[in-house]
N, C-alpha and C positions, 0 to 999 in steps of 0.2 A: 847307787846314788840316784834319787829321785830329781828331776827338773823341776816337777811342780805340785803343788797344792791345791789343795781345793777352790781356793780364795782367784785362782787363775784358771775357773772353770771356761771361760771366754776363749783367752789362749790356748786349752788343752785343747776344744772343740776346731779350732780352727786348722791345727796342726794335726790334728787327725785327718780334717778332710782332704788339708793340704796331702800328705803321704798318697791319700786314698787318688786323689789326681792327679798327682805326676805319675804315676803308676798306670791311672786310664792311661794319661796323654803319651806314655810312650807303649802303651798296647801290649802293658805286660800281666800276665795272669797275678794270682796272689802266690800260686809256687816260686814264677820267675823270678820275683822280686826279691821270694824270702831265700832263695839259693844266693841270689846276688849278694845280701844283707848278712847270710850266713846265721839266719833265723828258722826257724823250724815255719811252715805255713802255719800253723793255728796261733803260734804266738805274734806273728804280724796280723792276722785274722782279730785275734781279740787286740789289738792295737789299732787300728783303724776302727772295732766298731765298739770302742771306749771301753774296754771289760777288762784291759790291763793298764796298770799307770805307766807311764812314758819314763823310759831310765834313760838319761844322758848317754849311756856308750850306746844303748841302742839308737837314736836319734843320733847319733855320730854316725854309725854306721849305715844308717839308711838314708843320709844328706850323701852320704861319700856315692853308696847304691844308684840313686837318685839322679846324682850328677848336677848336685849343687850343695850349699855348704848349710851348716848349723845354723848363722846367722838368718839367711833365705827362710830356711824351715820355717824359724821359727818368730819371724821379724811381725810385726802387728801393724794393722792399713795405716798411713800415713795422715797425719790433716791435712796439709798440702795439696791434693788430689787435685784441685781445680789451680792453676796459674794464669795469672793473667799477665799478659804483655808487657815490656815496657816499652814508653812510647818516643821514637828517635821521631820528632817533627819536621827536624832540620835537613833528613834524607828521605823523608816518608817512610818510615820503614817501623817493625814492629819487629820484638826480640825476644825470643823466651829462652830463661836457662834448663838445660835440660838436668832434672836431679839425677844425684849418682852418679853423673856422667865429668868431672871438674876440666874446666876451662871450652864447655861444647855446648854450643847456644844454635839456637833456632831464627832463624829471619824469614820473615814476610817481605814481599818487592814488589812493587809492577812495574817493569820497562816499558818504555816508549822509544828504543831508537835502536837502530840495529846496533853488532858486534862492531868493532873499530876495522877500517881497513888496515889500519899501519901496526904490523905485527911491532913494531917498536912499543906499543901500548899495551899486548899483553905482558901479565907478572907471571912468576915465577914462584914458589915458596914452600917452605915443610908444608905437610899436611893430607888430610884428605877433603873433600867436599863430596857432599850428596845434593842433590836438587830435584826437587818435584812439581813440576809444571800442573798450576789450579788453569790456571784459562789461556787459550792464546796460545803461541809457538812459540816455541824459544830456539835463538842458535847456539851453541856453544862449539866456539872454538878452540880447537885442544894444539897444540902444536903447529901440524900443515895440514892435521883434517876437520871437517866440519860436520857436525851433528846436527837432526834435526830434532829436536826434542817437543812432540805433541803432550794437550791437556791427557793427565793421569798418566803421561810419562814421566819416568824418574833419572837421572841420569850420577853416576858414581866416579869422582876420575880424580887420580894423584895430582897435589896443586903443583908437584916440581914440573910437572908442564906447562907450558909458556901457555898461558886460557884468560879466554875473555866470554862473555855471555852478553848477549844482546836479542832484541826481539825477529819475529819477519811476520811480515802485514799487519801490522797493527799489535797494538798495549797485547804487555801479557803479564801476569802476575806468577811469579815462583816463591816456594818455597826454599831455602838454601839451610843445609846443616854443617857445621863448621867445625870438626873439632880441635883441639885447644892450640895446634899447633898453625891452620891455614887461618884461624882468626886472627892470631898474631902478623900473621903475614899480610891479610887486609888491612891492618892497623897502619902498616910502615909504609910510607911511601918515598919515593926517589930521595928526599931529602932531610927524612928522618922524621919526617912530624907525623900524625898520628891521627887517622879517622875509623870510625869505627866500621866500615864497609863499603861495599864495591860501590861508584858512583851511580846514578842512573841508568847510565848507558850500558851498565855490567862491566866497566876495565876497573881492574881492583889497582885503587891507589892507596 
């Protein structure tokens, strides 16, 4: 059974190179691959350099090879490429949703005031967070230890620990990524109402 046609010369090109690249990037000969594939090497040979037409089971078998799927293989560039922010005025903040990724957005921040003393004012919540320090220092408080997170530092930490984020010496701007579960939990605060992220200061209410 044939995938494609002529009329999908765009596509078949692209899906060749594609094969021929995952194959550099994991640093494997053309034998390697075609053992993996359980293809002869000349006939993934003339398949990467367009001399045979692409048949579905085979494109099955070398997505599985590969270690990625059909869809991957053979998906085509996006328009979407470039996103632009939306813009929260009301926190200063800026938000992108990350495609493919459902319910995991991106934020922009700059703090100006250190982490809370009063562990009563860290949260708690499902989730995971990542955060990458553009300028300035950040602290982030995870339970009873304290982090110090420098520019082009990134920091990774389970939101079910009691954490809060604040600056030391002066404004610092981070990046924070949320996925679908710790944005939820920014959302709710002590009495059920509902913002969209951590205040200025970094206590997530």
């Amino acid at each position: 059974m044939l995938l494609m046609t002529q009329e999908d010369g765009e596509l078949d090109s692209l899906v060749r190179k594609r094969i021929r690249a995952l194959r550099v990037a994991q640093g494997w000969s053309l034998e390697e691959l075609a053992t993996r594939a359980h293809l002869s090497q000349s006939t993934l040979s003339r398949i990467e350099n367009g001399q045979r037409r692409l048949a579905l089971d085979q494109l099955v078998t070398l997505a599985r090879a590969l270690d990625t799927t059909l869809d991957q293989l053979v998906e085509t560039a996006a328009d979407d490429v470039v996103i632009s922010p939306m813009i929260d005025a009301a926190h200063g903040l800026m938000r992108w949703s990350i495609k493919g990724e459902p319910g995991m957005s991106v934020v922009r921040q700059r703090m100006t005031e250190p982490p809370p003393d009063n562990p009563a004012r860290m949260r708690a919540h499902p989730g995971r967070e990542w955060l990458v320090v553009l300028s300035g220092t950040a602290i982030l408080m995870l339970g009873h230890r304290r982090f110090r997170v420098e520019t082009n530092q990134a920091a990774e930490f389970p939101t079910m620990l009691p954490h809060a984020i604040g600056t030391e010496g002066g404004p610092c701007e981070i990046l924070g990524i949320f996925d679908r579960d710790a944005r939820r939990g920014h959302q709710r605060d002590g009495e059920g109402e509902r913002s969209e992220d951590c205040t200025a200061n970094g206590s997530c209410t």
